[in-house]
LUMKE-920467 format. One record per residue (C-alpha): x, y, z; residue in three letters. Coordinates in Angstrom, 2 decimals. Example, Ala and Ser with C-alpha at 12.3 -4.5 7.8 and 13.67 -1.06 7.14 Angstrom:
- east_north_up_res
- 12.30_-4.50_7.80_ALA
- 13.67_-1.06_7.14_SER
***
This chain:
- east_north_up_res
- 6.69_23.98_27.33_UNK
- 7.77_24.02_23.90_UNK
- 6.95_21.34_21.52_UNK
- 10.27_19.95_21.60_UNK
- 11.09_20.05_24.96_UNK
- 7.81_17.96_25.56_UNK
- 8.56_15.45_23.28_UNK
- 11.72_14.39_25.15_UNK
- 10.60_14.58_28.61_UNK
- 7.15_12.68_27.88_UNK
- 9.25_9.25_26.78_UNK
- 6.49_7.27_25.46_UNK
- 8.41_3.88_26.52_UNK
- 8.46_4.73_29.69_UNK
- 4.82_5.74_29.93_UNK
- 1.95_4.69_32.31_UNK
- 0.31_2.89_29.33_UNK
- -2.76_1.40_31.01_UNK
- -3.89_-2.00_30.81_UNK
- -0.93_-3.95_29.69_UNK
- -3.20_-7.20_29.63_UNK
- -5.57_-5.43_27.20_UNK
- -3.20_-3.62_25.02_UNK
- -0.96_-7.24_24.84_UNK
- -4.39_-8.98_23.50_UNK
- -5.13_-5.71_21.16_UNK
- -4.21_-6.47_17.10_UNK
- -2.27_-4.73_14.84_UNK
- -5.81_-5.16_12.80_UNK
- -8.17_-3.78_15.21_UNK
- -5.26_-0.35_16.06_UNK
- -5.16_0.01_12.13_UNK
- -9.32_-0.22_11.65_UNK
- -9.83_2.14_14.84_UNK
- -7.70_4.79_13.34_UNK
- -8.14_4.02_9.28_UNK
- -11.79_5.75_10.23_UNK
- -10.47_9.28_11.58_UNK
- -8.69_10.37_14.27_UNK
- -9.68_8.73_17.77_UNK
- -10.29_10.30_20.83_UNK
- -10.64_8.98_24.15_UNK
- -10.18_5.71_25.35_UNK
- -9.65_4.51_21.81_UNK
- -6.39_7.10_21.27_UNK
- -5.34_5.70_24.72_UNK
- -5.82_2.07_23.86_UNK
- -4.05_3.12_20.49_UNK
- -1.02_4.79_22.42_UNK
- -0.74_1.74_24.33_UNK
- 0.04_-0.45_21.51_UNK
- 2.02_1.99_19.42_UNK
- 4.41_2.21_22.93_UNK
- 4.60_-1.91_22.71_UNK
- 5.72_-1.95_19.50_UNK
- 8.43_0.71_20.37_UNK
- 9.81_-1.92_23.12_UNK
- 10.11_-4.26_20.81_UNK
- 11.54_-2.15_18.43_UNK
- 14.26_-1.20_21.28_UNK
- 15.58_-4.33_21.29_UNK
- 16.70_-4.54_17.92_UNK
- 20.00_-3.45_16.20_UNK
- 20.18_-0.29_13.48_UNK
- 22.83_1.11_11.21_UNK
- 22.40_4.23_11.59_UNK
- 25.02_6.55_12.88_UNK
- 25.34_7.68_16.35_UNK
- 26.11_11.42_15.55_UNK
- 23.82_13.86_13.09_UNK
- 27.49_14.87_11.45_UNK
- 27.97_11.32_9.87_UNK
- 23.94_11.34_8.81_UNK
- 24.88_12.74_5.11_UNK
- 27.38_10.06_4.42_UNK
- 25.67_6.95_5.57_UNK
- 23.08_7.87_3.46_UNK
- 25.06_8.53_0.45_UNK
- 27.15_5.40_0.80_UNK
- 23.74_3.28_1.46_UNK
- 22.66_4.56_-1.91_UNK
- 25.27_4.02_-3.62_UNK
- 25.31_0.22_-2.68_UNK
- 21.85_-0.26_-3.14_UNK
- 22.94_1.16_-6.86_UNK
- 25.26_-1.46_-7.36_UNK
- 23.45_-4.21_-6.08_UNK
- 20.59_-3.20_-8.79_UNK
- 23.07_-3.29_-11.48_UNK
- 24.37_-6.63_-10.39_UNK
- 20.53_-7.22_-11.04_UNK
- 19.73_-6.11_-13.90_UNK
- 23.11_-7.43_-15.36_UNK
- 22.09_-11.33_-14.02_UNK
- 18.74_-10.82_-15.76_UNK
- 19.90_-9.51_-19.40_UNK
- 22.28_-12.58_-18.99_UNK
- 19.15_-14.65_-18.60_UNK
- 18.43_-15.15_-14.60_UNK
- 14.70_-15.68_-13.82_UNK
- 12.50_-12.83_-12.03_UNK
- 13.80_-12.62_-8.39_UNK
- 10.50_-11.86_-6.52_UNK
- 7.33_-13.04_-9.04_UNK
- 6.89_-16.39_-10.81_UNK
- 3.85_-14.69_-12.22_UNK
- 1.45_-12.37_-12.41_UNK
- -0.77_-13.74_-9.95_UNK
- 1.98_-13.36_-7.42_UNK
- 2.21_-10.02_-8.27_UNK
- -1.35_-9.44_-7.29_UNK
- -0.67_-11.22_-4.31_UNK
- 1.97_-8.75_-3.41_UNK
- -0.02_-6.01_-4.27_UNK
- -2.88_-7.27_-2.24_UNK
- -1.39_-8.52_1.17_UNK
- 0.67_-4.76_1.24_UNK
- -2.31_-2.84_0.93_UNK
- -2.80_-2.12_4.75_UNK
- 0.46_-0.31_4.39_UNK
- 0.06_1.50_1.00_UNK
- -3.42_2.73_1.70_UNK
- -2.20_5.28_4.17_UNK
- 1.16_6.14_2.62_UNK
- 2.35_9.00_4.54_UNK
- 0.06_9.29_7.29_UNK
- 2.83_9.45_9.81_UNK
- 3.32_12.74_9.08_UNK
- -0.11_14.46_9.06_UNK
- 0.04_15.84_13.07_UNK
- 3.13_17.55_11.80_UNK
- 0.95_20.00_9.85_UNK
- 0.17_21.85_12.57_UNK
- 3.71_23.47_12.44_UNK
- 2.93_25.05_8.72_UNK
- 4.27_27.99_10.30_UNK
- 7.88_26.61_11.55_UNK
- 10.50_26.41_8.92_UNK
- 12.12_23.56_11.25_UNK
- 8.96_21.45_10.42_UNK
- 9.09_22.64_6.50_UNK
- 11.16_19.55_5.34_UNK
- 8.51_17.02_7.05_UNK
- 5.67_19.26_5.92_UNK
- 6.79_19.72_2.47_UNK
- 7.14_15.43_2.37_UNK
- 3.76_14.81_3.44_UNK
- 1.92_17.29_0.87_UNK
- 3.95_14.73_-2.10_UNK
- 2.77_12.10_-0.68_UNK
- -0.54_13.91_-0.66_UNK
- 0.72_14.48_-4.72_UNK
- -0.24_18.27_-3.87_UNK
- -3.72_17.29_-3.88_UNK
- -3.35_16.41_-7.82_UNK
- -5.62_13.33_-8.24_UNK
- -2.51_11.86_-10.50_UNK
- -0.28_12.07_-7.96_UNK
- -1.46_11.42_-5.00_UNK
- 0.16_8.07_-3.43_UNK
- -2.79_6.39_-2.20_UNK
- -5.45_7.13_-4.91_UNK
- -2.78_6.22_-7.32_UNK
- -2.74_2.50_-4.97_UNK
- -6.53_2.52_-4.63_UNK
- -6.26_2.82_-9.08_UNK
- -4.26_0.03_-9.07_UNK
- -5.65_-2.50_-6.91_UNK
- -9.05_-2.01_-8.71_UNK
- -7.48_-2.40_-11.98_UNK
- -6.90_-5.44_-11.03_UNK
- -9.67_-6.41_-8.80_UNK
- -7.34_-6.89_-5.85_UNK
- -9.59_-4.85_-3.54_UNK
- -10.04_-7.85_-0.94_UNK
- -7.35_-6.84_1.19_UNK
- -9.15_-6.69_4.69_UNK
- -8.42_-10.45_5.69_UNK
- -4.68_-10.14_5.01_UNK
- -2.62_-11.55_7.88_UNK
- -2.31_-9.41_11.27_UNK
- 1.40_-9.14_10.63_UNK
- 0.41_-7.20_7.20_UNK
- -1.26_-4.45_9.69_UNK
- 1.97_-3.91_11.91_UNK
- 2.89_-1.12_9.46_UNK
- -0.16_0.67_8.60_UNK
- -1.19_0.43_11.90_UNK
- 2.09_2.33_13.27_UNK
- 1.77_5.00_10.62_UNK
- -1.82_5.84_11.80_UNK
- -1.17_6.09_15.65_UNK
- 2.26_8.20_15.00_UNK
- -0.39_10.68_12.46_UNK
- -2.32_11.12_15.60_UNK
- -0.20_11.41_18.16_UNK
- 2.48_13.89_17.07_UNK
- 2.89_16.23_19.86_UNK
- 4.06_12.64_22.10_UNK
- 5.88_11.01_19.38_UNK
- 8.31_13.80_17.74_UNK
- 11.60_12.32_17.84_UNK
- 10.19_9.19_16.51_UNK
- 8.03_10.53_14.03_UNK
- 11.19_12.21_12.56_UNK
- 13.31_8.43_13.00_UNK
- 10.43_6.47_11.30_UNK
- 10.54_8.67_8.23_UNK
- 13.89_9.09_8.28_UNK
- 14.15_5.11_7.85_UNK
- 11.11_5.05_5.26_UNK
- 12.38_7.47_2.89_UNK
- 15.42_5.36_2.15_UNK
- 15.54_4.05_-1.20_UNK
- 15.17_-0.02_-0.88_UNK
- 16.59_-2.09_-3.06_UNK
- 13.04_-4.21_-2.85_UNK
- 11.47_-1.07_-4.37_UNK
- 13.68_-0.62_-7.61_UNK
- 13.25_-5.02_-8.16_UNK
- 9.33_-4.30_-7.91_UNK
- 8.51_-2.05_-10.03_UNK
- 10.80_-3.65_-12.85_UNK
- 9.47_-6.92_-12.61_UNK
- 6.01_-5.55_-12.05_UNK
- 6.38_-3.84_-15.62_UNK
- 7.83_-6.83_-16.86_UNK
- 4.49_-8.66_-16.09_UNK
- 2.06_-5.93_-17.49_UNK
- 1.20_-4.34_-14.61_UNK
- 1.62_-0.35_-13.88_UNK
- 4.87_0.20_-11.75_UNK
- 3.95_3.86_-11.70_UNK
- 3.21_3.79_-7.79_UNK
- 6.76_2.37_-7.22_UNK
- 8.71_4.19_-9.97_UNK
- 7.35_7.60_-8.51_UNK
- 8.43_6.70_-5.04_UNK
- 11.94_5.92_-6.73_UNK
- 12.72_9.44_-7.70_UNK
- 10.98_11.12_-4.80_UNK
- 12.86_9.00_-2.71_UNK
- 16.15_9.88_-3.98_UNK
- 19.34_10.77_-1.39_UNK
- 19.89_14.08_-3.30_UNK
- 16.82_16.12_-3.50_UNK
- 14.27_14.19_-1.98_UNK
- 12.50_12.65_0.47_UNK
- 15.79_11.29_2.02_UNK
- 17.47_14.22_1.84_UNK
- 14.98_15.99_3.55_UNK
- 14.31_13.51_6.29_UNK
- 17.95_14.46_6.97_UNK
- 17.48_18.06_6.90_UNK
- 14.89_17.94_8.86_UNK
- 16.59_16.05_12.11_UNK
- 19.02_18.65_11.99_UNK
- 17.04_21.25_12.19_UNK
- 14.78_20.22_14.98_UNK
- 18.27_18.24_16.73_UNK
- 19.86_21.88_16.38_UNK
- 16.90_23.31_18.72_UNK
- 16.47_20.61_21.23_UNK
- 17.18_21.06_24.90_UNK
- 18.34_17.26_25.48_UNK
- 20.24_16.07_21.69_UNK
- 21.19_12.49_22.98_UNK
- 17.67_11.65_24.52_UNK
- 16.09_12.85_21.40_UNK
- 18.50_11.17_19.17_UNK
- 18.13_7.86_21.26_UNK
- 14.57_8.15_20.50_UNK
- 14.80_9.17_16.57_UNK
- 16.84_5.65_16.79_UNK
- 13.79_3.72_18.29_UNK
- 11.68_5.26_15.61_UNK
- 13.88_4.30_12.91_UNK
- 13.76_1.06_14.00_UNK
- 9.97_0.89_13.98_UNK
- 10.53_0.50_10.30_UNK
- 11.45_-2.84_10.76_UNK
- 8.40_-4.85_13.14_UNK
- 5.86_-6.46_11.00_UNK
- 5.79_-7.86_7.40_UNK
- 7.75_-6.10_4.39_UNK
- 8.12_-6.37_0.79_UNK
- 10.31_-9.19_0.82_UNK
- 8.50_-11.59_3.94_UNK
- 5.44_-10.92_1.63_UNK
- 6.38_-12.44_-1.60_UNK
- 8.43_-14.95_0.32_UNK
- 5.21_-16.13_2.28_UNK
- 3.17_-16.86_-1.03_UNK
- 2.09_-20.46_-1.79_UNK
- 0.00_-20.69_-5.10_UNK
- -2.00_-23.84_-4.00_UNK
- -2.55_-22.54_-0.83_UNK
- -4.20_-19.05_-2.09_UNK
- -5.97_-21.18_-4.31_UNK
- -7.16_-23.35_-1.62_UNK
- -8.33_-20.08_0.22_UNK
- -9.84_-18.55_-2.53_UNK
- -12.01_-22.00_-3.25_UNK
- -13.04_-21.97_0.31_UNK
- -14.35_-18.57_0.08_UNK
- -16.15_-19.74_-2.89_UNK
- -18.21_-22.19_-1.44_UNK
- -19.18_-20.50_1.88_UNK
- -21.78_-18.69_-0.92_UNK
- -21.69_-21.76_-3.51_UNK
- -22.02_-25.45_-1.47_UNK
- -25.88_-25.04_-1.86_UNK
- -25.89_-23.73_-5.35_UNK
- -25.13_-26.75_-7.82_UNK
- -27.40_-29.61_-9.18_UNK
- -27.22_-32.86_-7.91_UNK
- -25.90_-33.72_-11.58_UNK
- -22.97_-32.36_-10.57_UNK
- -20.58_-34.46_-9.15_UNK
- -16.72_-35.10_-8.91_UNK
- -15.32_-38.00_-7.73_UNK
- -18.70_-39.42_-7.28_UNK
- -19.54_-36.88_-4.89_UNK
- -21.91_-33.54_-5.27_UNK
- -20.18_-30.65_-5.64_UNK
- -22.82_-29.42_-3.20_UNK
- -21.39_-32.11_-0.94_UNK
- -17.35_-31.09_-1.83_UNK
- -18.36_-27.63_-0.90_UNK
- -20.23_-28.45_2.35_UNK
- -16.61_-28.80_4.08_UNK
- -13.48_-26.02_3.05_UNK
- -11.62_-28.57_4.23_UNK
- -12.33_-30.87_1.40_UNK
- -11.04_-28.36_-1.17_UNK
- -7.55_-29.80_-1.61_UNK
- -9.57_-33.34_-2.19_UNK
- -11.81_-31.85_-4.55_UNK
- -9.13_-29.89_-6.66_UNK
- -7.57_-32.99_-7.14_UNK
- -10.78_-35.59_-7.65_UNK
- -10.98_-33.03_-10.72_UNK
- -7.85_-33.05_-11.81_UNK
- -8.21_-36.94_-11.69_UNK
- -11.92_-37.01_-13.45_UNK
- -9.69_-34.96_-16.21_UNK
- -11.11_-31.76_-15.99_UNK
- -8.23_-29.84_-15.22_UNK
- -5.17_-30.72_-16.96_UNK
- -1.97_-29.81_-14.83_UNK
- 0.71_-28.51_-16.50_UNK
- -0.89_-27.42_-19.74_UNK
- -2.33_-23.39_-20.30_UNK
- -5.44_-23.13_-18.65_UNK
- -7.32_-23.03_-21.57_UNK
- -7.01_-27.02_-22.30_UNK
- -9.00_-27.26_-19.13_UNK
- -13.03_-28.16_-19.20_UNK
- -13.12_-26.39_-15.91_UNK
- -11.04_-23.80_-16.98_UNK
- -13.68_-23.33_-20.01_UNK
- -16.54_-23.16_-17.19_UNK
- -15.16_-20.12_-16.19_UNK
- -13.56_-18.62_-19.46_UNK
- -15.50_-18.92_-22.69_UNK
- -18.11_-18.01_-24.40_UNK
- -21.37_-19.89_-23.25_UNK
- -19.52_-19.88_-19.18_UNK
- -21.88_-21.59_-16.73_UNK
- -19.43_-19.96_-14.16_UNK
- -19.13_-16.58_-15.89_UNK
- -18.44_-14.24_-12.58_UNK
- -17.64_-16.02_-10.35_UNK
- -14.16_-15.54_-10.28_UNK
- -12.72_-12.03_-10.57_UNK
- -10.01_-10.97_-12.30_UNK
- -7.28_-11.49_-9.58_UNK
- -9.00_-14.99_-8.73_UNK
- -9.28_-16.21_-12.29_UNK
- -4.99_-15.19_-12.34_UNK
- -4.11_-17.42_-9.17_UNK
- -6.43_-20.45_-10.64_UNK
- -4.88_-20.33_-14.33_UNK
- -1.18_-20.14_-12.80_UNK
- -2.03_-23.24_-10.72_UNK
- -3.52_-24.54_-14.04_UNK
- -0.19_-24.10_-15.87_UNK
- 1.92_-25.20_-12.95_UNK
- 2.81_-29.08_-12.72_UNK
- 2.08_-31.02_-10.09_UNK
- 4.72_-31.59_-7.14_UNK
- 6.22_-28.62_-8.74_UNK
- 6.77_-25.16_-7.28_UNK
- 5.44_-22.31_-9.95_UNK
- 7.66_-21.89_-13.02_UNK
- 8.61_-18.67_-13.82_UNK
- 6.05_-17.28_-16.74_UNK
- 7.02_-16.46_-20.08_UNK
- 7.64_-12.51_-20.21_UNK
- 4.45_-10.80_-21.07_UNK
- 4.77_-7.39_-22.86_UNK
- 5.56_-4.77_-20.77_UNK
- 2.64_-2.47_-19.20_UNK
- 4.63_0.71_-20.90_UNK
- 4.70_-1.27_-23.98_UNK
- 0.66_-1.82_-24.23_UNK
- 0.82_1.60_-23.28_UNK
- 2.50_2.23_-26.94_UNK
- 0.51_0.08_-28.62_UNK
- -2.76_1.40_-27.30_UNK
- -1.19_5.03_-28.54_UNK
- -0.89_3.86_-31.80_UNK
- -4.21_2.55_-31.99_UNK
- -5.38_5.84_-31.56_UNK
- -6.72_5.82_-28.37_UNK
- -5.42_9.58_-27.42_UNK
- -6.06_10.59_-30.65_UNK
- -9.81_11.72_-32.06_UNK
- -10.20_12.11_-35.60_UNK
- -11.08_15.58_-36.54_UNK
- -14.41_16.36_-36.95_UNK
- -15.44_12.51_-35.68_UNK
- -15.51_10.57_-32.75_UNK
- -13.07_8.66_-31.04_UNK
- -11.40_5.55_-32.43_UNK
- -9.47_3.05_-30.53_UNK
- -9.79_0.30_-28.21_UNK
- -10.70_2.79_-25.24_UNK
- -14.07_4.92_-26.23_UNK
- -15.72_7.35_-23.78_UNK
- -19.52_6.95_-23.18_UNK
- -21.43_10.16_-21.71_UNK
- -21.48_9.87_-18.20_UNK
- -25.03_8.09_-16.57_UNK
- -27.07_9.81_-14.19_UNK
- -25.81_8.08_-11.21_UNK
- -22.54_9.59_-12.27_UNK
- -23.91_13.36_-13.06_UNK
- -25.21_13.01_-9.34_UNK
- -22.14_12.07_-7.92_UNK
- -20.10_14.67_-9.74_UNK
- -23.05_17.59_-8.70_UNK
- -22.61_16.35_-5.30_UNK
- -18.78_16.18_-5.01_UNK
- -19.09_19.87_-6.62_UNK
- -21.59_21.26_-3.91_UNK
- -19.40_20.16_-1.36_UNK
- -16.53_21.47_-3.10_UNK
- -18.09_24.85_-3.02_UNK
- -18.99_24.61_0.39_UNK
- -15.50_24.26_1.05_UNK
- -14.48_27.47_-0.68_UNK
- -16.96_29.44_0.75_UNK
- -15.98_28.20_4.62_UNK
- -12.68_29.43_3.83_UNK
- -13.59_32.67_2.21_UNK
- -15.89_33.64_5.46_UNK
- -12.68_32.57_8.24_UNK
- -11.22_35.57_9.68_UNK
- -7.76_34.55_9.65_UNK
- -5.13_32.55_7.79_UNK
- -4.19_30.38_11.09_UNK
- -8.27_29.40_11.22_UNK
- -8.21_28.63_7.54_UNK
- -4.88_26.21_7.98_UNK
- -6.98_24.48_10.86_UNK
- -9.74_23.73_8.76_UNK
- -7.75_22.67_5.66_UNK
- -6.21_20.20_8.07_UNK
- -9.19_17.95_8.70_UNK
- -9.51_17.51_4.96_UNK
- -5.92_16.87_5.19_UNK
- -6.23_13.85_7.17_UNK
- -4.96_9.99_6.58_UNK
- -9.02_9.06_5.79_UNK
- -9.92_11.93_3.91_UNK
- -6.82_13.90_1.85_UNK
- -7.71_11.41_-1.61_UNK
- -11.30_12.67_-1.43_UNK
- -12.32_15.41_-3.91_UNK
- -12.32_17.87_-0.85_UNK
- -8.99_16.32_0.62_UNK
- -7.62_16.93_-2.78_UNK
- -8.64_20.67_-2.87_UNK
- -7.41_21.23_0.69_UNK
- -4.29_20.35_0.03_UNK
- -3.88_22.24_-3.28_UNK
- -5.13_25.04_-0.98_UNK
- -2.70_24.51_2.17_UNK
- -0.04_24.46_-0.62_UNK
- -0.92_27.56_-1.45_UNK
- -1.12_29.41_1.56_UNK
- 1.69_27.86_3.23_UNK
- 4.06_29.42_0.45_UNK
***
């Protein structure tokens, strides 16, 4: 039975799927951690099966706009584009007339953002990865040819999720694990279609065809994200590889017609390409995730988080409110009480930039009792709470200079420049690497060569492709080896 052929007649919603008590108690957290590690085999790619063929119910039930016939395919998506254009420039227009940001009252609720849509962003792609297999089938060359971008062609620069992984550490937004359930939905549907390709074809080709659309969120994002000094480069490169003419869209198109034009059964794997499209739209998004943010009540978290390490930690000196901060600390729920016994006892000062704030200075200044304590992405959330009034919902922040602008600035500081014949000057200098670092370079290089020299002793180019693959996969194609497999499949493939 051909690959196509079984991918119609094996109609994962109408599958034996098990247990249906113990795939409706099963998480979109616990799917998306079973399958973030590798592929699963098993029970565990049953279990994961299970759950991927509940969410495809669901997903049944809801409406789509896309067309019914492959003919009309081309002009939906040209027409969607275009009024995702316009609706842009209505944008943009509102702002240079002097609207506020549409998505971010400040940069902490960009982190926020960036944070809580992690899940998803960490294995951009991944739905495509079983698809490899086909390297062989120009059909498949389209879906293929996506997945080794989003792969960046195994440049470290370009590859979707290192460049994600880059930016939440930048920013020391790295805490993403205890994000809502909802916040999995996504990832966790990406992972089980990566594994699973040979059962879920037609809606492997409907999800992507549905992700590769240019939103409208994405082009608001990564403008305001600029505007706030943080690098929109992850968003701005899925903008043009994205695009309805030559990319990612356009492909996802060409590719259902190709694979539609050699199917046995069109309208049951069109039917199916529909449920997968629609897949796209269970779980959180961009927009339900910076509607959903509350700046007192991240704080609130955050604090508690705090003092699960720090209600044992103070002096009995300490107190707010005339109680120990020990004792403040001994219950999370107290938080909200204590944040506002010290804005009562004065030591935060609502409304005013952080730095007026004694408690503020605890944290920020030179002789900090609290130096560390609060990362980078912490410290953000606190001092926007700081600045925002009380009984007030967050203003929106004054503009901050643009991360491509700092990017200038930096330039002309000299920071890409060296002097000739002397070292480097600039705000950025480079240190000789430590021996912790030598060893992990030496190490990465050793298995590197390993690498090469499994490939050199295969007989064949099919056995090569095989092994390639594994390097290829959701877990492992942004690690030095992933990176060089895929600069390698690349190459043989053409």
């Amino acid at each position: 039975m051909t690959l196509l052929a079984h991918a119609v007649d094996a109609c994962p919603a109408t599958a034996d799927t098990g247990d249906a008590t113990s795939t409706a108690t099963t998480t979109a957290k616990a799917v998306y951690q079973l399958l973030n590690a590798g592929p699963a085999q098993g029970a565990a790619n049953t279990l994961a099966c299970a759950w991927l063929d509940q969410r495809l119910l669901e997903a049944r039930q809801l409406c789509d706009d896309l067309p019914e016939h492959l003919d009309d395919m081309t002009a939906w998506m040209v027409k969607r584009s275009a009024r995702i254009g316009d609706a842009y420039r209505s944008y943009l227009q509102a702002r240079h007339e002097g609207a506020p940001r549409r998505y971010f009252s400040g940069k902490g609720h960009a982190l926020h953002f960036l944070q809580n849509v992690a899940p998803t962003k960490l294995v951009d792609g991944a739905w495509l990865y079983g698809l490899l297999a086909h390297w062989d089938d120009t059909d498949f060359r389209p879906l293929i040819e996506t997945y080794l971008e989003e792969l960046g062609d195994g440049v470290p620069d370009k590859n979707h999720v290192l460049l994600y992984k880059k930016l939440l550490a930048s920013h020391r937004c790295e805490q993403w694990q205890d994000a809502p359930d909802e916040h999995f939905i996504q990832g966790a549907i990406q992972l089980a279609l990566a594994y699973n390709a040979e059962r879920y074809l037609p809606e492997i080709v409907g999800y992507n065809l549905g992700y590769e659309q240019l939103p409208l969120h994405l082009l608001i994002t990564a403008y305001e994200l600029n505007e706030l000094g943080i690098d929109p480069y992850y968003f701005t490169l899925h903008v043009t590889v994205d695009n309805g003419g030559t990319g990612h869209a356009q492909m996802a198109v060409q590719a259902l017609r190709q694979l539609l034009s050699r199917c046995g059964d069109p309208a049951a794997f069109l039917r199916r390409v529909h449920d997968g499209y629609r897949l796209n739209d269970l779980g959180s998004c961009t927009t339900s995730v910076i509607s959903g943010f509350d700046l007192e009540q991240e704080l609130v978290r955050i604090m508690a988080a705090k003092a699960v390490v720090g209600h044992n930690m103070h002096s009995d000196y300490c107190r707010v409110g005339g109680r120990s901060i020990n004792d403040w600390l001994a219950d999370p729920q107290q938080i909200p009480h204590m944040l506002a016994a010290l804005e009562n006892a004065g030591w935060i000062q609502r409304g005013q930039p952080a730095e007026n704030s004694r408690f503020w200075r605890l944290i920020q200044s030179e002789r900090a009792e609290m130096f560390g304590v609060f990362n980078a992405y912490e410290q953000q959330i606190l001092s926007d709470w700081i600045a925002t009034p009380p009984g007030q919902a967050p203003a929106a922040s004054a503009r901050i200079p643009s991360y491509r602008a700092r990017q200038r600035t930096l330039d002309t500081l000299g920071v890409h420049h060296t002097p000739r014949g002397g070292p480097q000057r600039g705000v950025i200098r480079h240190h000789p690497a430590s021996d912790a670092a030598n060893d992990s370079l030496n190490a990465s290089s050793a298995e590197l060569r390993q690498l090469e020299q499994q490939i050199a002793s295969l007989g064949s180019k099919q056995a090569a492709m095989q092994l390639l693959m594994k390097h290829m996969s959701p877990d492992l194609h942004h690690s030095a080896s992933g990176l060089m497999a895929t600069r390698m499949f690349r190459q043989l493939m053409n």
